[in-house]
C-alpha positions in Angstrom: -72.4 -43.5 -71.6 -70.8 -46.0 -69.0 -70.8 -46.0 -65.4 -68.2 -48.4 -64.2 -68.4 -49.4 -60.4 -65.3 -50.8 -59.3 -66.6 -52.6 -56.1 -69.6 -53.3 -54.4 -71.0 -54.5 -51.3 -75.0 -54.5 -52.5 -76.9 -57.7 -53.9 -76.8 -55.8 -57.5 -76.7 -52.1 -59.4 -80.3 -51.9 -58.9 -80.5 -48.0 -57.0 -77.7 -47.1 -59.4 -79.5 -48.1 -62.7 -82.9 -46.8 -61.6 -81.4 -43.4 -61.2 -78.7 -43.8 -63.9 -80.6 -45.8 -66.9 -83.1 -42.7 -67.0 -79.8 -40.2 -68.6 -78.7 -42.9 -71.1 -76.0 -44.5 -69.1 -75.1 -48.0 -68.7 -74.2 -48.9 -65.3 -71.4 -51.8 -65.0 -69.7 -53.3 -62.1 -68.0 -55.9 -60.6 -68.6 -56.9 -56.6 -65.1 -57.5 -55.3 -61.2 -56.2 -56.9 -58.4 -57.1 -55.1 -55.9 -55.7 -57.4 -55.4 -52.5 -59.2 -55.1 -54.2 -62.7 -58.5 -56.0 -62.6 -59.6 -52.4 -62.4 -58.0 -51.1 -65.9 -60.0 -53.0 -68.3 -63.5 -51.6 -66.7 -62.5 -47.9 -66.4 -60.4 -47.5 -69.7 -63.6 -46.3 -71.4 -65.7 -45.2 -68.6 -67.4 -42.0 -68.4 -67.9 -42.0 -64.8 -66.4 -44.2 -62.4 -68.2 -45.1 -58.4 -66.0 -46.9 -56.1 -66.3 -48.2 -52.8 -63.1 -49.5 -51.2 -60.7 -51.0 -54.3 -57.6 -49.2 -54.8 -57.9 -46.7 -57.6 -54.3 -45.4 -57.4 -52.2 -43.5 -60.4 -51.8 -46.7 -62.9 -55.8 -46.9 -62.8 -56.2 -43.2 -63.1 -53.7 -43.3 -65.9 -55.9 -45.7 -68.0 -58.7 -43.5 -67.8 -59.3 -42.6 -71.1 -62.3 -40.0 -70.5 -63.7 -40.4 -66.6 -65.7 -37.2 -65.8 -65.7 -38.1 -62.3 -64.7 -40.3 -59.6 -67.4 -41.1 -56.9 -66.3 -42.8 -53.7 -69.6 -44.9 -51.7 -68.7 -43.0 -48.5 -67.0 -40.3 -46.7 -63.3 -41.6 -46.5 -61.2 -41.1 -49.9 -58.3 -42.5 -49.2 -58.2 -45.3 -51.5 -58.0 -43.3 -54.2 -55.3 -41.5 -55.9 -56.4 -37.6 -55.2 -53.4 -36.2 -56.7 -53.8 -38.3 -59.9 -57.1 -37.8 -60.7 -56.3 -34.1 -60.1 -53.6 -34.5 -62.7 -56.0 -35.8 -65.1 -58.3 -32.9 -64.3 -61.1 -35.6 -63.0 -62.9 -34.3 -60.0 -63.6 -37.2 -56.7 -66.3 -36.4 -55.2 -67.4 -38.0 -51.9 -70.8 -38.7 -49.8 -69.9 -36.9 -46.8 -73.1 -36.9 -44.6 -74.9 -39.9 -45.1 -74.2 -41.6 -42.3 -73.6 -39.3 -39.6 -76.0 -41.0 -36.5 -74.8 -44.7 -38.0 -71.0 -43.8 -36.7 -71.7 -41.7 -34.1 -73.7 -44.3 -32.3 -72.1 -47.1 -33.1 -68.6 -45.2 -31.3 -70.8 -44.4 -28.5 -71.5 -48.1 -28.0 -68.0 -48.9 -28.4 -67.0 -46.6 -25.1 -69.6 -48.1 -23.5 -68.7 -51.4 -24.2 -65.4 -50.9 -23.6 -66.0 -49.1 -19.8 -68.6 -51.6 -18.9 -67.2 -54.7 -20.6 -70.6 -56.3 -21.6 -68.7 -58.0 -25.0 -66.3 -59.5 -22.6 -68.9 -60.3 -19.8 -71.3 -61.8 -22.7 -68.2 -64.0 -24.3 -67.5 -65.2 -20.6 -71.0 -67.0 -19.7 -71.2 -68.4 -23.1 -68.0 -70.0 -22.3 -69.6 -71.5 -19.4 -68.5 -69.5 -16.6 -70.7 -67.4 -14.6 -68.0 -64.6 -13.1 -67.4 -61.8 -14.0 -64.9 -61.4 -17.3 -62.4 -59.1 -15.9 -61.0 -57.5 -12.6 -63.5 -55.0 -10.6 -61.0 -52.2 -11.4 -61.6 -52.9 -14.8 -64.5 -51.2 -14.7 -65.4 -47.6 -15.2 -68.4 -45.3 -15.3 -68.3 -42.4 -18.3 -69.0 -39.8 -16.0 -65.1 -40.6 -14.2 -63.7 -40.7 -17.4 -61.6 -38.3 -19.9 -62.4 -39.0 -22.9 -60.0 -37.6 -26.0 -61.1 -37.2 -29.3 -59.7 -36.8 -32.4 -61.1 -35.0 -35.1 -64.6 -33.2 -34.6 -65.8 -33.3 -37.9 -69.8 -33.9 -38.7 -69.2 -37.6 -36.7 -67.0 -36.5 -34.0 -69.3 -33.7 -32.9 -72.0 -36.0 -32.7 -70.2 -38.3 -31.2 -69.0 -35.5 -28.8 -73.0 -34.5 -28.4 -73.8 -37.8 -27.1 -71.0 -37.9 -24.5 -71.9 -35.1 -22.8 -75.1 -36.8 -21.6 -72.9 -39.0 -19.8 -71.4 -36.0 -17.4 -67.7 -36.9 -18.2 -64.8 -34.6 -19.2 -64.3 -34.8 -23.0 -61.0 -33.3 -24.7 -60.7 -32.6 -28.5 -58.3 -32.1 -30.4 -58.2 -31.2 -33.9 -56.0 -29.0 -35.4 -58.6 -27.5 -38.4 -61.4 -26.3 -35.9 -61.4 -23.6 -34.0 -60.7 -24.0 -30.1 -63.3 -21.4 -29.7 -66.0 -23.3 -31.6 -65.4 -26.7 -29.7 -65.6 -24.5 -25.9 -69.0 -23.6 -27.5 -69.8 -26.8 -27.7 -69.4 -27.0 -23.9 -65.9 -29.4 -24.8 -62.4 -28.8 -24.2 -60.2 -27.9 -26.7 -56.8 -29.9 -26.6 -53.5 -30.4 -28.1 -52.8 -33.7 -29.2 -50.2 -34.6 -27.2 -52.7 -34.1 -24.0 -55.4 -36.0 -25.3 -52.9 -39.1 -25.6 -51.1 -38.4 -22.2 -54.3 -37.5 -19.7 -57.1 -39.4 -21.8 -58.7 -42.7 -20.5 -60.1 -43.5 -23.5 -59.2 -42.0 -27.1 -61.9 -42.1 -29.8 -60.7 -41.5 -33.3 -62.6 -39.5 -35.5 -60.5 -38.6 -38.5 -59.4 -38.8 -42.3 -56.4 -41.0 -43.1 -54.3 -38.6 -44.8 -50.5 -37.9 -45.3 -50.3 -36.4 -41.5 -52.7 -38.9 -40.0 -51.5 -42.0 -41.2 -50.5 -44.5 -38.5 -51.0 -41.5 -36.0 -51.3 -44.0 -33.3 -48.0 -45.9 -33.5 -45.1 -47.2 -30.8 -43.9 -43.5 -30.2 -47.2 -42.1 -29.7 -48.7 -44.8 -27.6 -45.7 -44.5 -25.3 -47.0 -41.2 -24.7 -50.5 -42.3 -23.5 -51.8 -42.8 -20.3 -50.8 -46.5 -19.2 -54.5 -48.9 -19.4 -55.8 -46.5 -21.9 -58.5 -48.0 -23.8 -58.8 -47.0 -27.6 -62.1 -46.6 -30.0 -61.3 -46.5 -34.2 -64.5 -46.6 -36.5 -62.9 -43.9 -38.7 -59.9 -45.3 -40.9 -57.8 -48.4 -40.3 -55.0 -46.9 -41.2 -54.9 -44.1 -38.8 -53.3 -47.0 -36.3 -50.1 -49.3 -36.6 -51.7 -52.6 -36.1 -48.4 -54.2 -34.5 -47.6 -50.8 -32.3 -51.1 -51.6 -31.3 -50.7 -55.8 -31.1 -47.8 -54.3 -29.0 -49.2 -52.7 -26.3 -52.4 -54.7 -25.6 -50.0 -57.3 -24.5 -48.0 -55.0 -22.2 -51.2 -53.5 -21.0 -50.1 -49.9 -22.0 -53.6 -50.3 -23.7 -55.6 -51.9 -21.8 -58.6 -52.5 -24.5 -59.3 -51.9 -28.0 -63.0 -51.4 -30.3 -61.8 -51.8 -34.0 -64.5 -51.9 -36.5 -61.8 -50.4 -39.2 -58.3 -52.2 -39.6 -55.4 -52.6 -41.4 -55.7 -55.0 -43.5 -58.9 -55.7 -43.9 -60.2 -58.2 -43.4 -58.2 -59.5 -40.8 -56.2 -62.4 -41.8 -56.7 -65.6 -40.4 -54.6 -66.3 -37.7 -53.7 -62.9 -36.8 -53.3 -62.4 -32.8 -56.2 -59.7 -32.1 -58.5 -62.2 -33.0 -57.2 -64.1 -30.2 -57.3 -61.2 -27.7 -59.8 -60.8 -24.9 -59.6 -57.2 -24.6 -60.4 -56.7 -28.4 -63.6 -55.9 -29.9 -63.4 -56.3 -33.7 -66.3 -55.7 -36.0 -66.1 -55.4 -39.8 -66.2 -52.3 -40.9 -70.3 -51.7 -40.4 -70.2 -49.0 -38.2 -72.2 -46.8 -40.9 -74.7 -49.7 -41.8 -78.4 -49.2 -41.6 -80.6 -49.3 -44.4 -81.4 -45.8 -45.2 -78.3 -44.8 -44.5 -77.1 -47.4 -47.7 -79.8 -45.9 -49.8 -78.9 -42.6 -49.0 -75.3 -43.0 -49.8 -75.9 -45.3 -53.3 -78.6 -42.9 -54.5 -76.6 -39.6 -54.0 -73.5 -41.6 -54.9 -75.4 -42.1 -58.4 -76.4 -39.0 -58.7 -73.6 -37.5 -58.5 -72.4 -39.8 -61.8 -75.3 -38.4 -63.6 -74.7 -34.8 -63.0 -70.9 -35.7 -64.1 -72.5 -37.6 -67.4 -74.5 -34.5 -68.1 -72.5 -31.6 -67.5 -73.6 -30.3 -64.3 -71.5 -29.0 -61.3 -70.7 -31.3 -59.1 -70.8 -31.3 -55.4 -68.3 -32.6 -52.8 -65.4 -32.4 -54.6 -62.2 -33.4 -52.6 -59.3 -33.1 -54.7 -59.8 -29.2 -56.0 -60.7 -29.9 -59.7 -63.3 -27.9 -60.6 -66.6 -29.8 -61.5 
């Protein structure tokens, strides 16, 4: 049987074959697709397909010939066609909890950086000037702040867990949880609208989907509190890069932490890498080494149960597997 990874950011397949080889599969992949038709010929006979961020939309889903599943290397799906595959009857499956502390504290040190300014202070001496990066006003201590979040999934409560430690008012707001479950948390439940309009600082914490997608744009920035700084390690596309370009040069938002964007990676040239009050990282917010081991060994897994037969867990797009 053949296991066909689309994309890759590992040295090799090692993890993969180790736990793949064993069930009589053949493990093949390719580190980097830029396109959607360098993906056809490697799927067309696959029996199970792992992908990491390539763009698996209808065409490749259509030259599937007999996929049993489709495993994405993370949480996020949204690179792949979910209402294709679901077409085709092929169950995506995702690894939803394997890096749950990764995210949560890599956020955390994006608020912090962004209230304290030590990226900004750091950048400033080793341009050779010993004084202080920005304005004293453009300072803050957590415990003065409001802090909106979007999305309280497994990441945003931790996220939300580790804030509170800090003494400052937290809002939440998202729309699938409960209001009474995120009071229990000792939080306050919000509407979106006041998270963007009474926040100093909104933390994004949610799946791209069709009612997410670019989310934070012109109109909805508008709406925010003037200086607010803003926090994305979930999804690039959950912002309008240019709304956002936009308003950093305004000062409607004061400061940015990106470690997701869209594109990625950023192209050359592109004015937030010229920005003082932007903090870009790429797209390593989840990195640590178990975490990777954890989310290529269940990732492979997950293929093998698919090549055998089994049920599968974490299905995302309602086949049944």
């Amino acid at each position: 049987m053949k296991v066909a990874v689309t994309d890759y950011t590992f040295d090799a397949l090692d993890v993969e074959t180790e736990i793949l080889g064993p069930l009589g599969c053949q493990v093949v992949g390719q580190k980097i697709c830029k396109a959607p038709e360098e993906l056809i010929p490697l799927v067309a006979d696959a029996d199970c397909v792992i992908t990491q961020f390539a763009p698996v939309n209808a065409a490749v889903i259509g030259a599937m010939q007999k996929s049993r599943v489709i495993v994405r290397y993370g949480i996020g799906v949204d690179n792949v066609d979910l209402a294709a595959a679901a077409a085709k009857g092929i169950p995506v499956c995702n690894v939803p909890d394997y890096c749950i502390d990764e995210v949560a504290d890599y956020a955390l040190a994006m608020i912090l950086d962004l209230a304290r300014k030590i990226t900004a202070n750091g950048n400033r001496v080793k341009s050779g000037s010993w004084s202080s990066a920005v304005p004293l006003t453009g300072y803050f201590s957590v415990k003065d702040m409001t802090v909106g979040m979007v999305g309280f999934g497994r990441i945003g409560r931790e996220v939300a867990a580790r804030l509170k430690a800090f003494k400052g008012k937290v809002l939440v707001y998202d729309p699938a949880v409960d209001p009474a479950a995120i009071q229990a948390a000792g939080l306050t439940p919000a509407t979106l609208d006041e998270v963007l309009r009474t926040s100093d600082l909104v933390t994004l914490h949610c799946p791209s989907t069709e009612k997410t997608k670019y989310m934070i744009n012109a109109r909805s920035i508008a709406t925010m509190k003037p200086g607010v700084m803003l926090v994305n390690t979930s999804r690039g596309t959950l912002v309008n890069t240019d709304d956002l370009v936009a308003a950093l040069l305004t000062g409607q938002i004061s400061a940015a932490a990106l470690d997701v964007l869209d594109p990625e990676p950023v192209p050359a040239g592109h004015p937030l890498l010229k920005m003082d009050n932007v903090i870009l990282t790429p797209h390593v917010a989840s990195a640590s080494p178990r975490a990777v081991q954890s989310l290529r060994r269940t990732a492979a897994t997950i293929a093998g149960l698919a090549a055998q037969g089994k049920k599968l867990p974490n299905v995302v797009n309602g086949v049944k597997g």
